[in-house]
N, C-alpha and C positions, 0 to 999 in steps of 0.2 A: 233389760236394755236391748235394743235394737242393736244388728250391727253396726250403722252407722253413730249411734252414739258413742260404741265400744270402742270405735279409731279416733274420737273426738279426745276421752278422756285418757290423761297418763299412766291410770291403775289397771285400766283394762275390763278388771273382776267385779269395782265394785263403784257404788257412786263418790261421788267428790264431798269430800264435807261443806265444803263452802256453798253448797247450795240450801236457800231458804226457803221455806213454805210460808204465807204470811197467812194468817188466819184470822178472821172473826173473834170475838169474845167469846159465841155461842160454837165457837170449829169448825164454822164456815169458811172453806177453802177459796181465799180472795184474788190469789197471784203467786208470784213466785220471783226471787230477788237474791242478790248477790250479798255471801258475809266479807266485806272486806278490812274489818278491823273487829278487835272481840266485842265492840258494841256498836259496829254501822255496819246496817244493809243496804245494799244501791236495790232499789225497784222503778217502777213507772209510778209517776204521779196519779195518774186515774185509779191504781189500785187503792189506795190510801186518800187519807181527809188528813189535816191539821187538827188539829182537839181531839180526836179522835184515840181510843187506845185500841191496841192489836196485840197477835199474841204470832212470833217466830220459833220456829223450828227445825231446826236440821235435821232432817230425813233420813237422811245417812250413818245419824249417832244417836240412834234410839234412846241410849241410856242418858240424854239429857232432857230435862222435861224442856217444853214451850217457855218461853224466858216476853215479858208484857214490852212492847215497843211503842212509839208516837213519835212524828213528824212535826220541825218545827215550821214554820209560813217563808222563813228566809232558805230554806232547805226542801220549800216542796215547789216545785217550776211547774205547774199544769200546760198542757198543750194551749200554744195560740199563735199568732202570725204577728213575724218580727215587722219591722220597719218598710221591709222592702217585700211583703207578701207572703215569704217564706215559713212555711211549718215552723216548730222548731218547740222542744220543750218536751213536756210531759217526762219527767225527773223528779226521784225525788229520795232522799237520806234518810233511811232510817234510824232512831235512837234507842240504842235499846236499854231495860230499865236495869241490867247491871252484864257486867261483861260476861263472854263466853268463854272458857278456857281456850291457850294457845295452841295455836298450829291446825285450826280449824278454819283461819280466814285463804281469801286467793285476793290477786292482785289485777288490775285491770292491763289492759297493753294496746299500745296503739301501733297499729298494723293500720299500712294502704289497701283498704278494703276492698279493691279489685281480683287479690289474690287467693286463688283456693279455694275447696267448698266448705262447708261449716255444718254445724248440729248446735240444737236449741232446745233448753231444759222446760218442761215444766209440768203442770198438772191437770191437767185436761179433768171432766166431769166424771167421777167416778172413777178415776186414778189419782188417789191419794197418793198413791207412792211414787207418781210422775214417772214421767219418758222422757228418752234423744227425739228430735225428727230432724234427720237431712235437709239442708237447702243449699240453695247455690247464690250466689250474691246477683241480683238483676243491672239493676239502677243504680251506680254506685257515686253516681256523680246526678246533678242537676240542680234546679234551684231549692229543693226541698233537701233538706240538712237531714233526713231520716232515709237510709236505704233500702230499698226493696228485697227481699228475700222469696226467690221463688220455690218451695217445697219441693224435694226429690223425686217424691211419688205422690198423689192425691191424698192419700191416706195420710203424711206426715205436715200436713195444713198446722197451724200453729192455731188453739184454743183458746177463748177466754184467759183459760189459767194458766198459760204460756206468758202472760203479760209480766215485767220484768224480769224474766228469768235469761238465764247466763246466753250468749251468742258465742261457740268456742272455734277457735279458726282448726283445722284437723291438723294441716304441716307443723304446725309448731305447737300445740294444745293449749295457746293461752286465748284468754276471756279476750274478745278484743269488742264487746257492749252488749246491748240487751235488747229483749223483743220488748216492740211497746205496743202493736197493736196488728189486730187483723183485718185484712180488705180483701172481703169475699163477692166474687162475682162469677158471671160466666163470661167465656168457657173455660179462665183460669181463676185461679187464686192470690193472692200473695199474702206474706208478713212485712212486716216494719220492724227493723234495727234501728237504736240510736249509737253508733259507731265511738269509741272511748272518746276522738278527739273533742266530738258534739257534746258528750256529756261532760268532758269539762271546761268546754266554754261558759256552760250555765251552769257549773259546779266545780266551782275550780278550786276546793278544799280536796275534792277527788285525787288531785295530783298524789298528796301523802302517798296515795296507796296504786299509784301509777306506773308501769314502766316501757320502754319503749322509745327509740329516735324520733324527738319533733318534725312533725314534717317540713314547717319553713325553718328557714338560718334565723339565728337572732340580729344578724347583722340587714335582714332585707325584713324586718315587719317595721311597720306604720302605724301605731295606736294613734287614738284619740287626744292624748300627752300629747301628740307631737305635735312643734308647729306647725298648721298646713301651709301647705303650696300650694300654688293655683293649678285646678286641674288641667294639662293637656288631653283637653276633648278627643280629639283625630285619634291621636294615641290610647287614651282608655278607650274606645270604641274596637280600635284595632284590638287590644289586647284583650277584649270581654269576649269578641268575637272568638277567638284561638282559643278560652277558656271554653266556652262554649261547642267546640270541636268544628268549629267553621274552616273552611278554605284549608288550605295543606295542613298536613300533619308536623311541618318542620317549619318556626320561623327563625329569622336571624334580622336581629334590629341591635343598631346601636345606642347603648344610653351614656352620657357621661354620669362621671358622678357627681352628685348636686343638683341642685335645678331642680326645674319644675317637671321633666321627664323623667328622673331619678322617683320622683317623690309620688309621680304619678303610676309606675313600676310597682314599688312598694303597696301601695294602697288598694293596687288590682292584686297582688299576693295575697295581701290581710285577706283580705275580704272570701277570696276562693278556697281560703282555707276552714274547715270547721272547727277547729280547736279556736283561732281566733278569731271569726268571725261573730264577736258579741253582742248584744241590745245595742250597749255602747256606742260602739264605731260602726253600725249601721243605722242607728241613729242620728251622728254625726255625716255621715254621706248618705243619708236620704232622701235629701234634695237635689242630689244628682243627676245628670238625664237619663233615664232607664237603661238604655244604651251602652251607656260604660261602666253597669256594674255587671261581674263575673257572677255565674254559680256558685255557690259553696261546696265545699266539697272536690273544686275544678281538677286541682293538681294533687301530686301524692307526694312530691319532693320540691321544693322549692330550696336551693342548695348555691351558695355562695363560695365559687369555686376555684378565686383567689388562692393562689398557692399551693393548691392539691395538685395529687400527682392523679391519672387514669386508676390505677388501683382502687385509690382512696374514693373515689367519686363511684363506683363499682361496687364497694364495702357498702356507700351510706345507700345506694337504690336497693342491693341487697338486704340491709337493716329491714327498708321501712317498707318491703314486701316479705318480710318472714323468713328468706332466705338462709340457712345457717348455714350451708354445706356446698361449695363447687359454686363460689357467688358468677358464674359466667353469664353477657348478654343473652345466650341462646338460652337461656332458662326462663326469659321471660316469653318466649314462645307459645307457654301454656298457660298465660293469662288469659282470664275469662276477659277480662277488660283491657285496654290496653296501657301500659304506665304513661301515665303526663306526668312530666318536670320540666321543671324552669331553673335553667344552671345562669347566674348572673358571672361575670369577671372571665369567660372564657379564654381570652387573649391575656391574660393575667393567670393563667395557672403553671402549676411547676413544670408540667408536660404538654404544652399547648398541644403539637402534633399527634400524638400519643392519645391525647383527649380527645381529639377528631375524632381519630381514627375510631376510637370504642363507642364514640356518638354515633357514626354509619352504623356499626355494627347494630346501638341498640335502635336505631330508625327501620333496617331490615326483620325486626323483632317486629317490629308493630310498634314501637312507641312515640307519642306524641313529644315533643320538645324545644321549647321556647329559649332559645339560645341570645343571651345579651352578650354583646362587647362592648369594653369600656372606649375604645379608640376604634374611630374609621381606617379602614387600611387594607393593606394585601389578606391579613388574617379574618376579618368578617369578609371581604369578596369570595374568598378560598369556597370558606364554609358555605356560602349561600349557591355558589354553583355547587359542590360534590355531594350537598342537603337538599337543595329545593329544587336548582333550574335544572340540573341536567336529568336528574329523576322525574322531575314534572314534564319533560320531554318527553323522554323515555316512552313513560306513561302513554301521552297523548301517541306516538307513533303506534305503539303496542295495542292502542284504540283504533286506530286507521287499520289497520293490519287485520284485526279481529271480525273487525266490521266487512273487510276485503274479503274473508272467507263466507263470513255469512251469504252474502249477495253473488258470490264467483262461484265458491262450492259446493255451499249447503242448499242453496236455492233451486241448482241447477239440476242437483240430483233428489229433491223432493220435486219438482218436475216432471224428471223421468221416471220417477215410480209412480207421481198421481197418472201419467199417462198408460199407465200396463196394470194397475189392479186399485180398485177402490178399496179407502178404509175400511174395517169392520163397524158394524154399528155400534159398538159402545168406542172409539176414537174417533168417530166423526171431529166433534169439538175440538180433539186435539190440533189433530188437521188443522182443520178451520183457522184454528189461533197462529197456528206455526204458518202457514199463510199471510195472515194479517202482519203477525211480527214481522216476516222478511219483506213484505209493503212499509212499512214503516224503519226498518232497518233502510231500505232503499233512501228514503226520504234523509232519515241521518246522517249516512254515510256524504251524503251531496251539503248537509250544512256544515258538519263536519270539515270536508274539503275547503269551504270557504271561510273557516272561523275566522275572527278578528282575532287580533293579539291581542288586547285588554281581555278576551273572554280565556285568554288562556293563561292568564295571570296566576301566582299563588293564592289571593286571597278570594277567585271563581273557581277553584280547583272542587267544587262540590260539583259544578257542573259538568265535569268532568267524570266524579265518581258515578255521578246520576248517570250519567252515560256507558260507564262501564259495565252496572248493575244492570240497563236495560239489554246491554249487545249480550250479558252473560244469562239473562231469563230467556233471551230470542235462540242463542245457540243452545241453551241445554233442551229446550222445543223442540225444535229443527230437527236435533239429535232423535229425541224420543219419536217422532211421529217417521224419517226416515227409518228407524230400526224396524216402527213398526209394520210400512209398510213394505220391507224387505223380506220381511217374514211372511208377509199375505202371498208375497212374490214366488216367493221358497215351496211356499206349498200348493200352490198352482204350478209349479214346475214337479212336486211330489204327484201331483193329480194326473200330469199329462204324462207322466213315467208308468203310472199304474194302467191310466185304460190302453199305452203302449203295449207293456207287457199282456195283457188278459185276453188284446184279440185273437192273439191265436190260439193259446189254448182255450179260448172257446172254439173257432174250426176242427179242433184236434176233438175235444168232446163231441160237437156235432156227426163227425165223419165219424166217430166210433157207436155214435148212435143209428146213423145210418144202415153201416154196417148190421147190425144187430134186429133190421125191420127185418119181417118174413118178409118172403116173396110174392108179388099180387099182393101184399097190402101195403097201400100210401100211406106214410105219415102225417097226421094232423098236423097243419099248421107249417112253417117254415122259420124253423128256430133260429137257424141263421141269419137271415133277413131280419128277423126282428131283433136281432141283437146287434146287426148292423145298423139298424135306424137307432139304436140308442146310443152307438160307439159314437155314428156321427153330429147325432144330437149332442152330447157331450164333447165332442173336438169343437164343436161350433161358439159350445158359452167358452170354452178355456179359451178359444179364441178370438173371443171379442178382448177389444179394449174399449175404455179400463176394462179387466175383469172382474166379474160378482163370484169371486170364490164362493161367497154361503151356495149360489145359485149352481154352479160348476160342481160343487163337493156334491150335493144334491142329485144332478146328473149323473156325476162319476158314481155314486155308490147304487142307482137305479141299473145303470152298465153292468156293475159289476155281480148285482143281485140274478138280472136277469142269468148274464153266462156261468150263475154257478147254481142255479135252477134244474131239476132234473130232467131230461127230456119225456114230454109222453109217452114217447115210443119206445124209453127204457125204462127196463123195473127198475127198482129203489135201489139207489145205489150206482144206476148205472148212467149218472154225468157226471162221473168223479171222473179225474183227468187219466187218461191213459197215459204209459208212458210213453216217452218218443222213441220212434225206432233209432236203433243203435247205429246204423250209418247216415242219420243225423237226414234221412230223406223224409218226404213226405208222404202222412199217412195217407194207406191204399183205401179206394174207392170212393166214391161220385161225394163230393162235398156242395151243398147248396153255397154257391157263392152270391147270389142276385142274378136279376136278370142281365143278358151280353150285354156289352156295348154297339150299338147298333156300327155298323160300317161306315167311315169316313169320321166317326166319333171322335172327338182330342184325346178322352179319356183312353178310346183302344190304344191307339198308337203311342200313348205312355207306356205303356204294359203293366201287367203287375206291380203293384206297390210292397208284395214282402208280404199280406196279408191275405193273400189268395183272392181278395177282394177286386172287381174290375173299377178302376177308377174315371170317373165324371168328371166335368167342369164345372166348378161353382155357374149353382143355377141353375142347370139341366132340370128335366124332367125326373123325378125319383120314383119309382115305380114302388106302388103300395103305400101312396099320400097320406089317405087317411090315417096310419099306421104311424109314421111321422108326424101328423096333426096332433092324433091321440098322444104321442110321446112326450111333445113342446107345450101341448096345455094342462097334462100332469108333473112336468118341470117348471113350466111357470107358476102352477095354480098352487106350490108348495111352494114357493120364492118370493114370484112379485106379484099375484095375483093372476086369475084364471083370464087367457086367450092373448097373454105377454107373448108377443110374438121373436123368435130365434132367426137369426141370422142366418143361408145356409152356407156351410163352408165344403171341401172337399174334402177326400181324403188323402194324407201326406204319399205323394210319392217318396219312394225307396231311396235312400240314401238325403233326402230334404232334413236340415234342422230342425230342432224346436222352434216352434214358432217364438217371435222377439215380442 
């Protein structure tokens, strides 16, 4: 077993007996199926035919042989679409031809299947003795009455021979239904659960062997037995919606009891629930306007809350999500999905206030909640400000706000960083986008300001989230492309530190090379100079805006090649840097510095810049052009392409900043 099967089951060590193999006549491995009495096994209907004989196995207790099974036609549900479109089926009882000894079966359990991750048994091709694989519950709600399971890792995909076998929740290890089928595509995968309450809507002899809190009250369902009411349209539209996860997460409506909004209440619960959502009574409301029927599957508690105390109504949320330990709101935290319930009689419980209060609580959890009161009054007004208006406020301020940074803060400082260094080439796009987004944040922000108040209603409040998801895709951009170009920023400030530092020790290497020429012989060339036309070739790209860091790094490391080059006119070894003399003056004898600055020059009358170097006015004359020519079209012709012409800049007088 995998780990993950290993935290699924109770024993740990070894498998469950209750899991079945169903087989062929000939021991052809057909599926895999739940024993939940000593002679029925729950499976998927596509594994199995009626007429048909088969032969089960428990896996787990070798010492029994294969025991012969068949399906009766009232006991096998094949997959097909109910009344109103929805999946629904592929189910089906097996009989087996004489019982199995006790204490071999396991029990089904209905759990709100939003909660926790789960593991699924069965027997893949060429694993007779079947495996766990992980999944996480996807889809747990919609119009399709079968949930989605998305596999842990790729490798744990549910097989062929996955089909009926056990679905076990991990927190609490009970079965809570079965795989029925697999939906393989790219670039994911998934499996299909039919959830206990599903399989005993179309099997509802299952119950026997059932256990687990119903998810609606018995005092709020509406069969097909009952008299009907005429439907309030408005109303089941409203309420299909909210099942649906439309507009706020909190409503508060008043129903009395009786009448046609009572009865239309009720009908929208049946219905969203899978346990009772049957052929039956979607058959009977099939004719409805599409509009006002719910989801199956909508809510996970439907709970009639007449006379309960805050505790009590806490026990049954905890029940019907698995919960056995420290039942508190903040537990539901770590739902994959978020709980929906529909508490009816709010104003009628033992702790009206008390019941607020833990209802805030479970709305800051994340949970959806459809709050009826019997009576108009101070008590529904309360709730629907401290539930919807003032949070839906809230909200929208917190959206104004958000948006205020994007456009005030974020905008103004990717601004200033597109104006001082250009993206790298593989963030261009990033760029680009985080650009576009803060044009269209612009744009929002101004409709924003002028919204109507109908658009900022409870039941538009999607427009609202639409909005909040776009300003949180445009800041976490914004984010990423300012980080990045601060760092392009960083290192063109590293660049102009390093050809900082190197000019002078390369003077101090030149002069000790000087030094070092015999007398009556000149030396070749003039190292200093040429390492001067590269120092200011490279001041020049670091100082362009934007700046081409590739192009600048480029430069800087041509600078730095040159002045750590050995001179001609020393042997090997001899441009290693001398040290400096010890009272910190400057090394003796004639250092090539370029040529003077001619008389009445800007550059003279600055004097020295620190670098022994005589400083020019951007633009002057540079003596030994081609040199500098030569320089700028082997820096560009490695950048941006050969005869890219460089800007000229000067050299920093003494005591001047970094350039901005």
């Amino acid at each position: 077993m995998t780990r993950t099967g290993e935290r699924a089951v109770t024993t740990r060590l070894r498998m469950p007996s209750w899991i079945a193999r169903i087989e062929a006549p000939d021991g052809q491995v057909l599926g895999a199926g739940v024993l939940l009495a000593p002679d029925r096994v729950l499976t998927a209907a596509h594994v199995v035919v009626p007429g048909r004989r088969y032969a089960v196995r428990l896996v787990a207790v070798p010492a029994l042989d294969a025991v012969p099974a068949t399906v009766r036609e009232d006991e096998h549900v094949p997959q097909r679409e109910d009344g109103l479109g929805d999946r629904s089926g592929d189910l089906a009882l097996l009989r087996l031809a004489r019982c199995l000894p006790d204490g071999h079966a396991t029990r089904l359990h209905r759990l709100a299947v939003p909660y926790g991750a789960v593991s699924m048994y069965g027997f893949p091709d060429g694993d007779d003795g079947g495996r766990w694989h992980g999944a996480t519950l996807e889809a747990a709600r919609g119009r399709d009455s079968q949930v989605q399971l998305r596999p842990r890792t790729p490798g744990e995909l549910a097989a062929p021979g996955f089909s009926g076998g056990p679905v076990v929740d991990h927190a609490s290890g009970r079965v809570i239904g079965i795989v029925l089928s697999v939906d393989e595509g790219t670039p994911s995968a998934f499996s299909h659960m039919s959830p206990t309450e599903t399989i005993l809507s179309h099997l509802p002899q299952v119950a026997a062997w059932t256990d687990g809190t119903e998810a609606v009250d018995p005092r709020l369902r509406t069969g097909a037995q009952d008299p009907p009411g005429a439907l309030d349209v408005p109303f089941a539209t409203e309420l299909a919606a909210w099942f649906r996860g439309e507009g706020w997460p909190v409503r508060v409506t008043v129903v009395p009891e009786g009448g046609d909004r009572d009865w239309t209440l009720g009908r929208a619960v049946t219905l969203a629930d899978r346990e009772l959502r049957t052929d039956r009574n979607t058959g009977v409301f099939s004719h409805d306007p599409p509009e006002t029927v719910p989801p199956a599957g909508a809510h996970d508690l439907a709970l009639d809350a007449s006379g309960l105390t805050a505790a009590e109504v806490m026990d049954r949320v905890a029940a019907r999500l698995g919960i056995r330990d420290d039942p508190r709101p903040e537990r539901l935290g770590g739902l994959h999905v978020p709980l929906a319930a529909v508490l009816v009689g709010v104003d009628q419980a033992a702790e009206p206030a008390a019941l607020l209060g833990l209802l805030d609580r479970l709305t800051r959890q994340g949970a959806r909640l459809l709050l009826v009161f019997r009576r108009a009054g101070e008590r529904a007004e309360h709730a629907s400000e401290l539930l919807v208006n003032r949070p839906l406020r809230e909200r929208w301020v917190r959206l104004h706000g958000e948006l205020d940074r994007i456009v005030e803060e974020l905008g103004p400082a990717l601004d200033r960083l597109r104006d001082r260094v250009l993206p790298g080439p593989g963030d261009r796009r990033l760029v680009e986008q985080a650009e576009g987004g803060l044009r269209r944040t612009r744009m929002l922000r101004a409709w924003v300001a002028h919204t109507p108040d109908h658009e900022c209603e409870p039941a538009r409040a999607g427009l609202l989230f639409a909005f909040e998801d776009a300003a949180e895709r445009r800041r976490r951009r914004l984010e990423q492309a300012i980080g990045h170009l601060d760092t392009r920023l960083h290192r063109r400030e590293e660049l102009l530190g390093r050809v900082s530092a190197e000019w002078p020790l390369c003077r101090r290497r030149a002069a000790a090379a000087a030094e070092r020429v015999r007398p009556g012989r000149a030396a070749s060339g003039d190292p200093v100079m040429e390492a001067y036309l590269l120092y200011e070739h490279a001041l020049s790209v670091l100082r362009h805006t934007p700046c081409d860091v590739e192009r600048a790094e480029t430069a800087v490391e041509r600078f730095i090649a040159c002045c750590s080059a050995p001179t001609p006119a020393s042997p090997a070894g001899a441009g290693d840097t001398p040290p400096p003399p010890s009272d910190g003056s400057r090394p003796a004898g004639p250092v090539p510095a370029g040529p003077p600055a001619a008389p009445g020059d800007p550059a003279a009358a600055q004097g020295d810049s620190g670098t022994g170097i005589p400083l020019r006015a951007s633009g002057d004359c540079v003596p030994g052009k081609p040199a500098v020519a030569q320089a700028d079209a082997a820096t560009a012709q490695g950048d941006s392409g050969p005869g890219a012409a460089v800007p000229a800049h000067r050299v920093p007088r003494s005591g001047e900043g970094r350039p901005s």
